[in-house]
PASEBA-1860 file (N, C-alpha, C; in nm, 3 decimals):
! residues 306
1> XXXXXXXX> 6.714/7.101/3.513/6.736/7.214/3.603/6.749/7.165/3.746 ~ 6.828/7.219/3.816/6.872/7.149/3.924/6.757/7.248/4.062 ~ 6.744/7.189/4.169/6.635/7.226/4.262/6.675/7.386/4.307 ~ 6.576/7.435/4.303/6.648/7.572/4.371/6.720/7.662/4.240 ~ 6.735/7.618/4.175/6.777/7.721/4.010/6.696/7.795/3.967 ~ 6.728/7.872/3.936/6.598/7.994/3.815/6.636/7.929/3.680 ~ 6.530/7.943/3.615/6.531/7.971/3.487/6.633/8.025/3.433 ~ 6.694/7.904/3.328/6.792/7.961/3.226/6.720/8.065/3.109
9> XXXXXXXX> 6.624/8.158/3.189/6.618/8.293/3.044/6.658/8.432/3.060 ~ 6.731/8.479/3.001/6.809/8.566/2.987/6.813/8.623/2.857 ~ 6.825/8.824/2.939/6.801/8.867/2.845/6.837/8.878/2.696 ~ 6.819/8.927/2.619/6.907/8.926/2.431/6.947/9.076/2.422 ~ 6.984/9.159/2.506/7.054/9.284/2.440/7.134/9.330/2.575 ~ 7.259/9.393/2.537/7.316/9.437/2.704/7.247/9.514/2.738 ~ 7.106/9.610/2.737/7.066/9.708/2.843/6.984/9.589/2.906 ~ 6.952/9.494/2.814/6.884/9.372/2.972/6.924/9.325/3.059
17> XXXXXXXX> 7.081/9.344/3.043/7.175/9.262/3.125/7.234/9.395/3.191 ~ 7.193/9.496/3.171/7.245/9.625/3.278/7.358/9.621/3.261 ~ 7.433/9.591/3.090/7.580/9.635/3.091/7.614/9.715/2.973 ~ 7.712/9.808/2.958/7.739/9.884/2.887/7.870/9.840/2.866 ~ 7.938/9.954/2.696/8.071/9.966/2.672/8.063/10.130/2.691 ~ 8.191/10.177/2.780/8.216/10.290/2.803/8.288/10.311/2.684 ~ 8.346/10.459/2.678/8.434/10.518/2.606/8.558/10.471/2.592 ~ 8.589/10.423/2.712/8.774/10.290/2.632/8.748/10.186/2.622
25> XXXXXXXX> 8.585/10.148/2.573/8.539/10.049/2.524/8.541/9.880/2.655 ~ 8.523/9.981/2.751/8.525/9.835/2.858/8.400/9.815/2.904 ~ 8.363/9.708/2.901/8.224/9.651/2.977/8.197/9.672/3.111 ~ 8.065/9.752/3.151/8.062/9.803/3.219/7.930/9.782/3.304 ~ 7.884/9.744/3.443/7.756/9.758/3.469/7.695/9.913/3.456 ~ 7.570/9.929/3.418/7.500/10.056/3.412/7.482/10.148/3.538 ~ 7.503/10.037/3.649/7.393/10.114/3.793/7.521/10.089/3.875 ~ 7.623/10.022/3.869/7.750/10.027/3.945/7.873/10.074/3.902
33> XXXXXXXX> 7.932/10.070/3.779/8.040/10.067/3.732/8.135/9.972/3.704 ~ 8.072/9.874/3.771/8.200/9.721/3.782/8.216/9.630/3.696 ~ 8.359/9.574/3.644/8.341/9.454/3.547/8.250/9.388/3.589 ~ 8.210/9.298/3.449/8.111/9.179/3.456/8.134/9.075/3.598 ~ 8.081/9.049/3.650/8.121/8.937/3.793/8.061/8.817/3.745 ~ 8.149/8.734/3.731/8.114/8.583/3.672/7.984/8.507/3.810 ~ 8.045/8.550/3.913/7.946/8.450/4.015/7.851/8.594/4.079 ~ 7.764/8.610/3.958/7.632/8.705/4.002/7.583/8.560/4.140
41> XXXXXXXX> 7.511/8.519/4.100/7.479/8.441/4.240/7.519/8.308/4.277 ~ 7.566/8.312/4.381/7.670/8.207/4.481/7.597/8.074/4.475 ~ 7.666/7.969/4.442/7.648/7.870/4.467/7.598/7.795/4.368 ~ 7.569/7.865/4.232/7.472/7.834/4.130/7.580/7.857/4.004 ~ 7.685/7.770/4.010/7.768/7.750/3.914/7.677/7.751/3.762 ~ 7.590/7.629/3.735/7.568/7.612/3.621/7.510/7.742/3.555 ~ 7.433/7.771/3.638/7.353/7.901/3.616/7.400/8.020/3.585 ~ 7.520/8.076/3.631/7.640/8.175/3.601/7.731/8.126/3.482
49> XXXXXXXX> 7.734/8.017/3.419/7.789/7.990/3.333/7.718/8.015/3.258 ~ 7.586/7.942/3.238/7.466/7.995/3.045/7.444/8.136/3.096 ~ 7.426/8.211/3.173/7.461/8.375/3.211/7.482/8.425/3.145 ~ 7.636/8.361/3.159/7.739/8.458/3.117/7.787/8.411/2.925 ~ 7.744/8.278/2.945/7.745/8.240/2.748/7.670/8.317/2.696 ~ 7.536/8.337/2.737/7.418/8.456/2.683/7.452/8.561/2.681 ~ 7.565/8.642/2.799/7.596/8.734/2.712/7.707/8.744/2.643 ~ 7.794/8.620/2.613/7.901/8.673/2.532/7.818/8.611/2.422
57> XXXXXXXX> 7.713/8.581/2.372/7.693/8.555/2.205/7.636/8.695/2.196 ~ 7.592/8.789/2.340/7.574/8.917/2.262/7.649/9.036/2.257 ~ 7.758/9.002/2.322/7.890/9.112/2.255/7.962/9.034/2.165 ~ 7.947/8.930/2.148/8.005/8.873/1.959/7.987/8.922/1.885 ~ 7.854/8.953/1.850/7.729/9.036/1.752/7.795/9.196/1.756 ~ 7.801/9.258/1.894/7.834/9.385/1.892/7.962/9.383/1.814 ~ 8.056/9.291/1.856/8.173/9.301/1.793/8.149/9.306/1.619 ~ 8.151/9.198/1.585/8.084/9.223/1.436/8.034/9.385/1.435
65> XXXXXXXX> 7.953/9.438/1.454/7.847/9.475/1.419/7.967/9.642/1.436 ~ 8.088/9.627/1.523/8.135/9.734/1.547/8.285/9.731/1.395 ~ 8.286/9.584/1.372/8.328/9.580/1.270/8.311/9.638/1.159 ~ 8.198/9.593/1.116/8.147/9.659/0.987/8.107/9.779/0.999 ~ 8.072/9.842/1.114/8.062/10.009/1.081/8.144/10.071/1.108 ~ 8.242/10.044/1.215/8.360/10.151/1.241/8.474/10.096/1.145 ~ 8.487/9.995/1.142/8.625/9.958/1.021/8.617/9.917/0.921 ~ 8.458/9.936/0.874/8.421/9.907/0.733/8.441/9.774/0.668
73> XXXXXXXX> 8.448/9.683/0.749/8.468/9.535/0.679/8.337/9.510/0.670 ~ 8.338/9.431/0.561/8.256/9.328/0.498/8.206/9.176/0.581 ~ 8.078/9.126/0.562/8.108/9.013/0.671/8.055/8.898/0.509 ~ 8.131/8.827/0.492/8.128/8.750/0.390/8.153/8.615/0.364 ~ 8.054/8.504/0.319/8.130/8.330/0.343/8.165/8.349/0.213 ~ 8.290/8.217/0.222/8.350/8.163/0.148/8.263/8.140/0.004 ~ 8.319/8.132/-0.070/8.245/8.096/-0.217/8.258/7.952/-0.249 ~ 8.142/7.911/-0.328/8.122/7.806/-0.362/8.250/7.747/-0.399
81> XXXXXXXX> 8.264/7.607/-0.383/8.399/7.567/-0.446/8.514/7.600/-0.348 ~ 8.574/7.650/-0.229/8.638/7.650/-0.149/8.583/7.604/-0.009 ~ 8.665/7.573/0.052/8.673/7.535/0.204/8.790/7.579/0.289 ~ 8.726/7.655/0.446/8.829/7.609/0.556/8.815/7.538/0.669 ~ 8.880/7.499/0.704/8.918/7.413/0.822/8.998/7.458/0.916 ~ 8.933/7.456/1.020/9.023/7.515/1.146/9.038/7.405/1.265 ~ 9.162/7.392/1.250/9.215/7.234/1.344/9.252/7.308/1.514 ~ 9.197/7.247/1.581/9.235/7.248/1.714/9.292/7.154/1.767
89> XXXXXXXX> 9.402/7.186/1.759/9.498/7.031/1.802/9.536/7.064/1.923 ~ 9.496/7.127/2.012/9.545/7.173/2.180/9.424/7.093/2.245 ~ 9.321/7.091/2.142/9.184/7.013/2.276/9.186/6.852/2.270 ~ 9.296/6.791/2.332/9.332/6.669/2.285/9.233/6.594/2.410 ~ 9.137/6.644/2.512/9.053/6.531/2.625/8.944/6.668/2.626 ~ 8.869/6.560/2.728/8.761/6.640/2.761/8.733/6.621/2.917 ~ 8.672/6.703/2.983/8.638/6.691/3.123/8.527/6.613/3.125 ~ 8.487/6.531/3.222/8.383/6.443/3.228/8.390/6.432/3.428
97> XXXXXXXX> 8.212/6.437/3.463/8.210/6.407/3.641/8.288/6.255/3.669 ~ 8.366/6.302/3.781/8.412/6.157/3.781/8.321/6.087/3.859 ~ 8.307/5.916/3.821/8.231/5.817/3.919/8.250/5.795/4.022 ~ 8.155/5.810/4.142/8.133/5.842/4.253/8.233/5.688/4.339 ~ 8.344/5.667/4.398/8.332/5.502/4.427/8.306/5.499/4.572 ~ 8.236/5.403/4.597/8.133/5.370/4.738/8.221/5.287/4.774 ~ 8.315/5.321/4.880/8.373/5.253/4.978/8.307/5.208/5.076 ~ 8.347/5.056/5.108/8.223/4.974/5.198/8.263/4.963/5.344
105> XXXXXXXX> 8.177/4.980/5.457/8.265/5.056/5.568/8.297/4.914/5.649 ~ 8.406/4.908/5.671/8.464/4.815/5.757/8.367/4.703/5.850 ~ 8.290/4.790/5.900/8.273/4.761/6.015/8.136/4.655/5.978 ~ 8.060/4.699/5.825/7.966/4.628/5.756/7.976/4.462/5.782 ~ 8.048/4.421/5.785/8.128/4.279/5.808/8.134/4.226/5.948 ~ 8.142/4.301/6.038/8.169/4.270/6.157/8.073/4.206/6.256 ~ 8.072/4.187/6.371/7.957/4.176/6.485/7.990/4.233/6.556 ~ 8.026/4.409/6.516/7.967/4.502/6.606/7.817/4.520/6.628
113> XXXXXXXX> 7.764/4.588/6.746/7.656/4.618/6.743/7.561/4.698/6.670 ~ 7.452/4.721/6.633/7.387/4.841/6.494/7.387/4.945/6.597 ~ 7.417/4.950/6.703/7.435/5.107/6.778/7.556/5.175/6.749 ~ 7.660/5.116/6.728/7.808/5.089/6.708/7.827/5.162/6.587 ~ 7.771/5.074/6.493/7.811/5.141/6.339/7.721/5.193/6.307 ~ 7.588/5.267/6.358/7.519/5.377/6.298/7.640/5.496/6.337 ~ 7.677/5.497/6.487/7.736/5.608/6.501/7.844/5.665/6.470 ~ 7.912/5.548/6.389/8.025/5.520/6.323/8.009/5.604/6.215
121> XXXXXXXX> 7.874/5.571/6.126/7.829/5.618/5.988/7.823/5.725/5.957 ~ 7.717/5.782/6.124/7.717/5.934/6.170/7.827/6.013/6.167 ~ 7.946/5.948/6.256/8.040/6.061/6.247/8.113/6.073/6.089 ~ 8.082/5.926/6.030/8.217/5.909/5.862/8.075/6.038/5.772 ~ 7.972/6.020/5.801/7.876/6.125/5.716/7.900/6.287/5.742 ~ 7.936/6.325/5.898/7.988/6.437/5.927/8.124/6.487/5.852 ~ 8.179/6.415/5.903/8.347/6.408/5.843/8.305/6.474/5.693 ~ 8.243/6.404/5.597/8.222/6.419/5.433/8.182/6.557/5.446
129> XXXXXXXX> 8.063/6.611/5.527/8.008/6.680/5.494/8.078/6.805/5.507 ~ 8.186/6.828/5.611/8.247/6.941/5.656/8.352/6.913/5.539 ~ 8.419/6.828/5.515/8.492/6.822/5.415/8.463/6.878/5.259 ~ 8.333/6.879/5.187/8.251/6.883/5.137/8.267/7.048/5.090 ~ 8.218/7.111/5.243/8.204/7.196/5.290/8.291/7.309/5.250 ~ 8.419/7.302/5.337/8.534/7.313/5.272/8.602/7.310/5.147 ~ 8.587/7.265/5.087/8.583/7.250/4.919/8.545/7.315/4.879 ~ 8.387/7.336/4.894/8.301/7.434/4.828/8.331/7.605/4.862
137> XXXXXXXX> 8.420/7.606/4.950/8.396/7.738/5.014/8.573/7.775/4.956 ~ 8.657/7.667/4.941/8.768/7.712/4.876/8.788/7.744/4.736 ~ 8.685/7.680/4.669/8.663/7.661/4.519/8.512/7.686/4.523 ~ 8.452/7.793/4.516/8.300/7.759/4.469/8.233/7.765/4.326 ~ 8.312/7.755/4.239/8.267/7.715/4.082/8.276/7.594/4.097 ~ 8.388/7.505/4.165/8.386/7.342/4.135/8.242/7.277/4.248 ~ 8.169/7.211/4.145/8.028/7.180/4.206/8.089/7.045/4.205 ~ 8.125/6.979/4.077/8.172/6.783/4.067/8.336/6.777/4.074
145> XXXXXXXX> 8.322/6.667/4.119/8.502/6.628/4.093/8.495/6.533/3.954 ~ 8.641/6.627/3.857/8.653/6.604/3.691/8.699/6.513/3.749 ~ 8.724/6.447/3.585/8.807/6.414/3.550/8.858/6.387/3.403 ~ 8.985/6.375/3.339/8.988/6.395/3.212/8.974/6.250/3.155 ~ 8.928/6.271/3.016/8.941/6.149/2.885/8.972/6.202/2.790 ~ 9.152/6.129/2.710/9.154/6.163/2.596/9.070/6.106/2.468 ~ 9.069/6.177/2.391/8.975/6.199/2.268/9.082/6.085/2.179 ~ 8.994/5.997/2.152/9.022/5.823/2.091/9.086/5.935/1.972
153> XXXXXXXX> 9.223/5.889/1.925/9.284/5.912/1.787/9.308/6.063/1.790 ~ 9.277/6.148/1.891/9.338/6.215/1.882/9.384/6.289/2.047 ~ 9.463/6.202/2.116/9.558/6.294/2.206/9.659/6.402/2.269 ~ 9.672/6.377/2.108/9.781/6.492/2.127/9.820/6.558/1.975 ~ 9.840/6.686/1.965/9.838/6.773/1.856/9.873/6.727/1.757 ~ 9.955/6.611/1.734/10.029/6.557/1.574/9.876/6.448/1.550 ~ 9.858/6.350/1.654/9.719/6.266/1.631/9.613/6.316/1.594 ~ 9.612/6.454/1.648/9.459/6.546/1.584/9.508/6.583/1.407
161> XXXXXXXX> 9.599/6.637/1.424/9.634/6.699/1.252/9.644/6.583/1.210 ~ 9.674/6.511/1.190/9.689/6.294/1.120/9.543/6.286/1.140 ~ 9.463/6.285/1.218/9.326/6.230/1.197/9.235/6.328/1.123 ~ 9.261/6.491/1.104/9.156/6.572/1.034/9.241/6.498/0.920 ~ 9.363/6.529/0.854/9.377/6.537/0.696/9.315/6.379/0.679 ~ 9.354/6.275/0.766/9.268/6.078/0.691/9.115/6.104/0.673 ~ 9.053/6.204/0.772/8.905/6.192/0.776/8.842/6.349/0.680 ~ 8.908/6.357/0.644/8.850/6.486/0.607/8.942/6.561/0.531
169> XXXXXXXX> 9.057/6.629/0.485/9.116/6.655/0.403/9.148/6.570/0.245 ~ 9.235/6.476/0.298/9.255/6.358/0.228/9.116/6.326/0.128 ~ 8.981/6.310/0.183/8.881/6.244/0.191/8.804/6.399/0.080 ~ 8.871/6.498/0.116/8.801/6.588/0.012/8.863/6.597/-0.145 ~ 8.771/6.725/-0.233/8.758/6.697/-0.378/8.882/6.799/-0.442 ~ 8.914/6.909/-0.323/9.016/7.045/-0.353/9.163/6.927/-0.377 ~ 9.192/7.062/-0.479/9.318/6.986/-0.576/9.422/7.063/-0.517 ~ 9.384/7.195/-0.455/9.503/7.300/-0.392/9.514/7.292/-0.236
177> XXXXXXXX> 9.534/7.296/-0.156/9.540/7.236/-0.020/9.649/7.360/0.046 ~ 9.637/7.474/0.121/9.725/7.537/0.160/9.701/7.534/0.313 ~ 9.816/7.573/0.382/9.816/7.536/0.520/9.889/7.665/0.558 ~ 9.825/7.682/0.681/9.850/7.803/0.774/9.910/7.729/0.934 ~ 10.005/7.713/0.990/10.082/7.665/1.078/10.102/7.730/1.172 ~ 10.075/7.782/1.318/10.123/7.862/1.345/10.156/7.773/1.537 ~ 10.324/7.835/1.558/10.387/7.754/1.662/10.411/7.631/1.653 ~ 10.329/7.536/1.731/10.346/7.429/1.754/10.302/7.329/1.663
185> XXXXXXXX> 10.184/7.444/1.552/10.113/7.340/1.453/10.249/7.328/1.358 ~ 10.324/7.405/1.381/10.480/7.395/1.242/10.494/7.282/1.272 ~ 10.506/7.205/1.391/10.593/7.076/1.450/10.470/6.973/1.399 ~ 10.349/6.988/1.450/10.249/6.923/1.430/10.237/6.864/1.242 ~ 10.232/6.980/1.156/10.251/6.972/1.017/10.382/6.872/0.974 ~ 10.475/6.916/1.037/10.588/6.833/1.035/10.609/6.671/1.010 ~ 10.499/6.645/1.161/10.498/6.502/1.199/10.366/6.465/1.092 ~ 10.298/6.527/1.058/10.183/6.483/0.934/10.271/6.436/0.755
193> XXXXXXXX> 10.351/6.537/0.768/10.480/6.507/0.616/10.516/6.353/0.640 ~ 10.558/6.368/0.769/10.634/6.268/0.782/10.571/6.089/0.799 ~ 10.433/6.088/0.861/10.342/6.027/0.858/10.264/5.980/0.688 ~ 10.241/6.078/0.594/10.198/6.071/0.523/10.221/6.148/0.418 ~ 10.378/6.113/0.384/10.450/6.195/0.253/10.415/6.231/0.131 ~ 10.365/6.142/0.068/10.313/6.087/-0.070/10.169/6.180/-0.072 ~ 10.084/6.123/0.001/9.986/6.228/-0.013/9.966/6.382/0.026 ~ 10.052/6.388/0.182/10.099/6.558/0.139/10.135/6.613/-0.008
201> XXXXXXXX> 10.214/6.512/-0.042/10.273/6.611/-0.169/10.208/6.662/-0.259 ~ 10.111/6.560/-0.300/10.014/6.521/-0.381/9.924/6.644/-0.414 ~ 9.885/6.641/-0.275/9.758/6.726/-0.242/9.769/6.897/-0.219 ~ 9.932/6.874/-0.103/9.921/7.062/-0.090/10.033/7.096/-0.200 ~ 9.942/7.244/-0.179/10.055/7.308/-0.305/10.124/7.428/-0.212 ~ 10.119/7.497/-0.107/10.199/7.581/-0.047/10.156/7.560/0.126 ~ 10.290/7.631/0.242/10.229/7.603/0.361/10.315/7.715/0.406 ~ 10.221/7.772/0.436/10.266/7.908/0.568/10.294/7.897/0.710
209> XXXXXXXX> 10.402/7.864/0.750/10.441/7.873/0.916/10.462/7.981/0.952 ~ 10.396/8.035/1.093/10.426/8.146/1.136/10.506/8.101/1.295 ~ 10.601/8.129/1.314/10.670/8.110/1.414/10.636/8.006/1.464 ~ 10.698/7.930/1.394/10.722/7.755/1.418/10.835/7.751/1.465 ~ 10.807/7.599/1.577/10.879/7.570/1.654/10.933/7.452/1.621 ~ 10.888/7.400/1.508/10.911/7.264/1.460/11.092/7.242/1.390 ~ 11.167/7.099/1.416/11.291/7.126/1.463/11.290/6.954/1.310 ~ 11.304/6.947/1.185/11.332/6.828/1.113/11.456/6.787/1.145
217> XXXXXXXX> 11.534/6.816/1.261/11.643/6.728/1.281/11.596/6.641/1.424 ~ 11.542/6.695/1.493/11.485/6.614/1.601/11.386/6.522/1.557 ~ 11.261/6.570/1.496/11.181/6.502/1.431/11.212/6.426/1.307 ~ 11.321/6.401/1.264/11.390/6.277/1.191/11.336/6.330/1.057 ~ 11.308/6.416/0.991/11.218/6.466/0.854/11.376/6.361/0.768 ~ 11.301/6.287/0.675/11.405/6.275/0.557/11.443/6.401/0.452 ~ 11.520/6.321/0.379/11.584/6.435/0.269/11.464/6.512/0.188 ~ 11.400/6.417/0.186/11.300/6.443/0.060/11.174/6.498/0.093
225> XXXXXXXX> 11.148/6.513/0.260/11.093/6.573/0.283/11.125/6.733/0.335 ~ 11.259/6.726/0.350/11.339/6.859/0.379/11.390/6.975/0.226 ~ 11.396/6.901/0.125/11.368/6.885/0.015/11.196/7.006/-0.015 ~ 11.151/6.967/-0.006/10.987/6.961/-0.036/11.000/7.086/0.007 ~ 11.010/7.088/0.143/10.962/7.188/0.255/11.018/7.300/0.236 ~ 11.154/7.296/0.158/11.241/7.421/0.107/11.162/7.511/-0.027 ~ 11.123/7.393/-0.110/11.013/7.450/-0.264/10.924/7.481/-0.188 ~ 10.856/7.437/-0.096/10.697/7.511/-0.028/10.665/7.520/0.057
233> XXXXXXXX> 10.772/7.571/0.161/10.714/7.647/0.288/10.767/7.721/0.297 ~ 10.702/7.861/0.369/10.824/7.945/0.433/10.754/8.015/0.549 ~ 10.874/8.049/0.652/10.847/8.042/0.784/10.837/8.166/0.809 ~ 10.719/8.240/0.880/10.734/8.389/0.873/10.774/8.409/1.078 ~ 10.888/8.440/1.066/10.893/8.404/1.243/10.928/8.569/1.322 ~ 10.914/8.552/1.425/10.929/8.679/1.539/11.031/8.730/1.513 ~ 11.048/8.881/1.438/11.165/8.963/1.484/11.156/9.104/1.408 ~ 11.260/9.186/1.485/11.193/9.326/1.484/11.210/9.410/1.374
241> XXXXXXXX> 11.275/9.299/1.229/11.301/9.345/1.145/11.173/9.365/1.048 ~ 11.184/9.445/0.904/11.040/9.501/0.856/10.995/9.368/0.823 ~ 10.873/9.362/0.738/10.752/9.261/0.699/10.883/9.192/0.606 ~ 10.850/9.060/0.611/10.943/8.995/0.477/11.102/9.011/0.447 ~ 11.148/9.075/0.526/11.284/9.062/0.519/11.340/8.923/0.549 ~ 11.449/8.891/0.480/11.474/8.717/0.483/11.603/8.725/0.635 ~ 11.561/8.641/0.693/11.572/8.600/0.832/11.699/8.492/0.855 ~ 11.817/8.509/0.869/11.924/8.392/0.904/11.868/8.264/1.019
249> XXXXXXXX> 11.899/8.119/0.989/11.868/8.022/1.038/11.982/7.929/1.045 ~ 11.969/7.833/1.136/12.113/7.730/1.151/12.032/7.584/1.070 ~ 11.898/7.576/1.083/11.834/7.521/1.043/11.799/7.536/0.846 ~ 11.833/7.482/0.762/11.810/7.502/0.628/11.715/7.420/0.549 ~ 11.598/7.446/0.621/11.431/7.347/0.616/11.373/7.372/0.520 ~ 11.385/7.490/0.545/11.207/7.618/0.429/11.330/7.779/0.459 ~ 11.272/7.896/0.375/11.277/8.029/0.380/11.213/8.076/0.503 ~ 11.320/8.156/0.599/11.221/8.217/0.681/11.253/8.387/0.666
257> XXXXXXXX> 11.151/8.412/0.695/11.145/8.558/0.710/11.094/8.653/0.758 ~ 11.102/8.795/0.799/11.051/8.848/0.950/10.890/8.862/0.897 ~ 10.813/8.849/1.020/10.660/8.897/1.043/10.621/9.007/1.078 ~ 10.740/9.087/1.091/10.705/9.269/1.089/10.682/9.271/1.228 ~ 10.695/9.176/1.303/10.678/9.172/1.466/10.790/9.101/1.559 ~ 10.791/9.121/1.652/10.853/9.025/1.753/10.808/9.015/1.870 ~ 10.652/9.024/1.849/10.537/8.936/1.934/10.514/8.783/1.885 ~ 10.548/8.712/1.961/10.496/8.549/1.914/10.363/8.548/1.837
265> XXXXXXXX> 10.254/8.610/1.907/10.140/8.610/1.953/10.064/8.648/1.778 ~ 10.160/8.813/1.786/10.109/8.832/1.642/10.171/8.837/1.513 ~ 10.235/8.721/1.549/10.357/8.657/1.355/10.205/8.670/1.275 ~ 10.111/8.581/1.307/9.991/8.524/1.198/9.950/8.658/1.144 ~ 9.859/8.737/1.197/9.838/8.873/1.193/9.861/8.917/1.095 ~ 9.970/8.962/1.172/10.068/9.077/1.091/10.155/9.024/0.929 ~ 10.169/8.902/0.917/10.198/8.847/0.767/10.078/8.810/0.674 ~ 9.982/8.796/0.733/9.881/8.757/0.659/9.844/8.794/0.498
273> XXXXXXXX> 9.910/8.941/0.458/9.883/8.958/0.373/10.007/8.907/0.241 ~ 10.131/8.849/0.312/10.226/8.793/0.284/10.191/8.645/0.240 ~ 10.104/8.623/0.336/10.101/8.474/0.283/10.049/8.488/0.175 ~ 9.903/8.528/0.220/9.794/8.505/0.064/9.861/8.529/-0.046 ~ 9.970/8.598/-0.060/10.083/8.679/-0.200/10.111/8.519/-0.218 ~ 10.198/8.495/-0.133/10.292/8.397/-0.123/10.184/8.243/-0.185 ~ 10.071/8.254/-0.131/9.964/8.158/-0.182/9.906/8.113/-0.311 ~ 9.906/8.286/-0.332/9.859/8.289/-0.521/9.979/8.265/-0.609
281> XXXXXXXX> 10.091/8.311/-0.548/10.229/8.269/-0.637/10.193/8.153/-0.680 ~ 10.260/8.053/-0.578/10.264/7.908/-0.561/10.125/7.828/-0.617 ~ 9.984/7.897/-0.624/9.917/7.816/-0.727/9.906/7.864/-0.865 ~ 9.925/7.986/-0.921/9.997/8.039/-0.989/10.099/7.957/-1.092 ~ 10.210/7.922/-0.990/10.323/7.856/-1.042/10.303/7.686/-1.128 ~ 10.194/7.632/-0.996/10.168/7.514/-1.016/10.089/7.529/-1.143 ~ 9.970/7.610/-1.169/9.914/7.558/-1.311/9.947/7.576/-1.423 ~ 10.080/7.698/-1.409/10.168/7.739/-1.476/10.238/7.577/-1.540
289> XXXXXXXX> 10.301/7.549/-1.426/10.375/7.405/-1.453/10.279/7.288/-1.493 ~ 10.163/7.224/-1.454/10.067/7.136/-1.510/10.037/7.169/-1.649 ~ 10.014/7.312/-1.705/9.980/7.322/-1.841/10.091/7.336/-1.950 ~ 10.213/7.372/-1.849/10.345/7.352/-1.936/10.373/7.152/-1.963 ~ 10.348/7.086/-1.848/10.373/6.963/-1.863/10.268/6.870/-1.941 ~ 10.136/6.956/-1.954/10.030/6.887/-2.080/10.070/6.918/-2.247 ~ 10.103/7.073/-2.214/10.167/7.078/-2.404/10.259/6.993/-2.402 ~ 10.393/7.011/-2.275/10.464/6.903/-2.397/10.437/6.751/-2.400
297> XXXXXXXX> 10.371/6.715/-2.327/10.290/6.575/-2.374/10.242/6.563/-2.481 ~ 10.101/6.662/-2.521/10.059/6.708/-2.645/10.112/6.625/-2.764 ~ 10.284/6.725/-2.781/10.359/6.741/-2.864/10.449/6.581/-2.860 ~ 10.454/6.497/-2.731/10.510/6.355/-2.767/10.470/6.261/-2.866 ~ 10.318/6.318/-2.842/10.205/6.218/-2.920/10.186/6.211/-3.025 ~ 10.176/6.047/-3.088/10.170/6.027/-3.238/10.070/6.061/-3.310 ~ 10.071/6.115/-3.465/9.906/6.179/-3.490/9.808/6.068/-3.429 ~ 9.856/5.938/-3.484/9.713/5.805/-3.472/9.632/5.781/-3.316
305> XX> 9.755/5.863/-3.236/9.721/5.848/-3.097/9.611/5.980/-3.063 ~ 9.626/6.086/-3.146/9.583/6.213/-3.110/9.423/6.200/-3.189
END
């Protein structure tokens, strides 16, 4: 805790925090009326930040909680025997304080007099401080000067999707592997085919792009992976035609077809119930085909072998 801070405790329900949801459901102080104000008190960055985390883990809860009673959903984990994974391939660094560097003052060296370069020191210590000063008063959330580090192996969105499926997909026991793509992860998925063909194939059995941006003529996709991508992907992209209507392309990759929208934002959304169709087909199909390709094995086999 830094000098001069209060206590990070804070209350656990919004009437502790003196905020309400009005009737068009906006957050509201009780005794003023005003949105939430991120810098309740000045100067105390860290402190306005766990604040304000404390109370969004408690309108998370409300949310839920407005879930299941006003729209009747269910809040339910996954069942034994499945897994998801949710890849963030946009958080490719992290912010870190940058190291302070101590420039050594000129004059340290010299045979000036120590009257000389105290006052020297004096004025280079003023200088900082008004400078300092200034900073703080133009920006007062920034307390340190960042700076960024990318994240070893994974920099950038294709290195993050390549390093979850080597460390962790790949590395798991599921025989069905379906993928949900959406924008830039289409391109991202792309450069993973292309990286690691053989075991894509292997492993997934269907992949849902939702308004992908991903381009297999720029990104060099071979035949056989353009091939692939036609049997098991299809692209549900922005336009104002109904849910699933099949969509003209110059590109002949995968099936695309409308998302019942022509919001970027909400392709995923709004097809969702398209995919999962589209999901059960395609494993469906596959065990369909594995148990068609065991009988007629079956039937190759010599009695002495059987």
């Amino acid at each position: 805790m830094k000098k001069d801070e209060p206590p990070l405790d804070f209350p656990d329900t919004l009437e502790g925090f003196e905020y309400a949801f009005n009737e068009k459901g906006q957050l509201r102080h009780i005794k003023t009326g005003e949105p939430f104000v991120f810098n309740y008190r000045e100067d105390l960055h860290r402190w306005n930040q766990k604040r304000y985390e404390a109370l969004g883990e408690i309108i998370t809860k409300y949310v839920y909680d407005l879930l299941e009673k006003d729209c009747n959903l269910k809040k339910i984990f996954i069942p034994e025997g499945y897994g998801v994974i949710v890849l963030n391939p946009n958080e490719n660094c992290i912010e870190v304080e940058k190291p302070k560097t101590h420039v050594q003052s000129s004059s340290d060296s010299s045979d000036e007099p120590v009257e000389k370069r105290e006052r020297k020191d004096k004025v280079s210590k003023e200088t900082k401080k008004r400078r300092d000063f200034y900073e703080k008063y133009r920006n007062p959330q920034r307390e340190k000067e960042m700076m960024q580090l990318y994240i070893r192996e994974n920099g950038s969105p294709e290195e993050h999707t390549v390093y979850v499926w080597d460390h962790f997909i790949a590395k798991s026991a599921a025989e069905n592997v379906f993928f949900v793509a959406h924008s830039y992860g289409g391109l991202a998925f792309v450069e993973l085919m292309i990286q690691r063909e053989a075991d894509v194939k292997s492993k997934v059995t269907a992949v849902a792009l939702t308004d992908s941006v991903h381009n297999v003529w720029h990104q060099e996709a071979g035949k056989t992976i353009r091939e692939w991508m036609r049997e098991n992907c299809c692209n549900w992209v922005s336009s104002s035609e109904p849910l699933d209507t099949s969509v003209e392309s110059m590109l002949p990759d995968c099936p695309r077809v409308s998302a019942g929208t022509d919001r970027h934002e909400l392709t995923s959304w709004k097809s969702l119930p398209s995919i999962f169709r589209f999901f059960t087909e395609a494993s469906e199909a596959k065990t369909s085909s594995l148990r068609l390709a065991g009988t007629r094995r079956s039937h190759r086999l010599k009695p002495e072998e059987l």
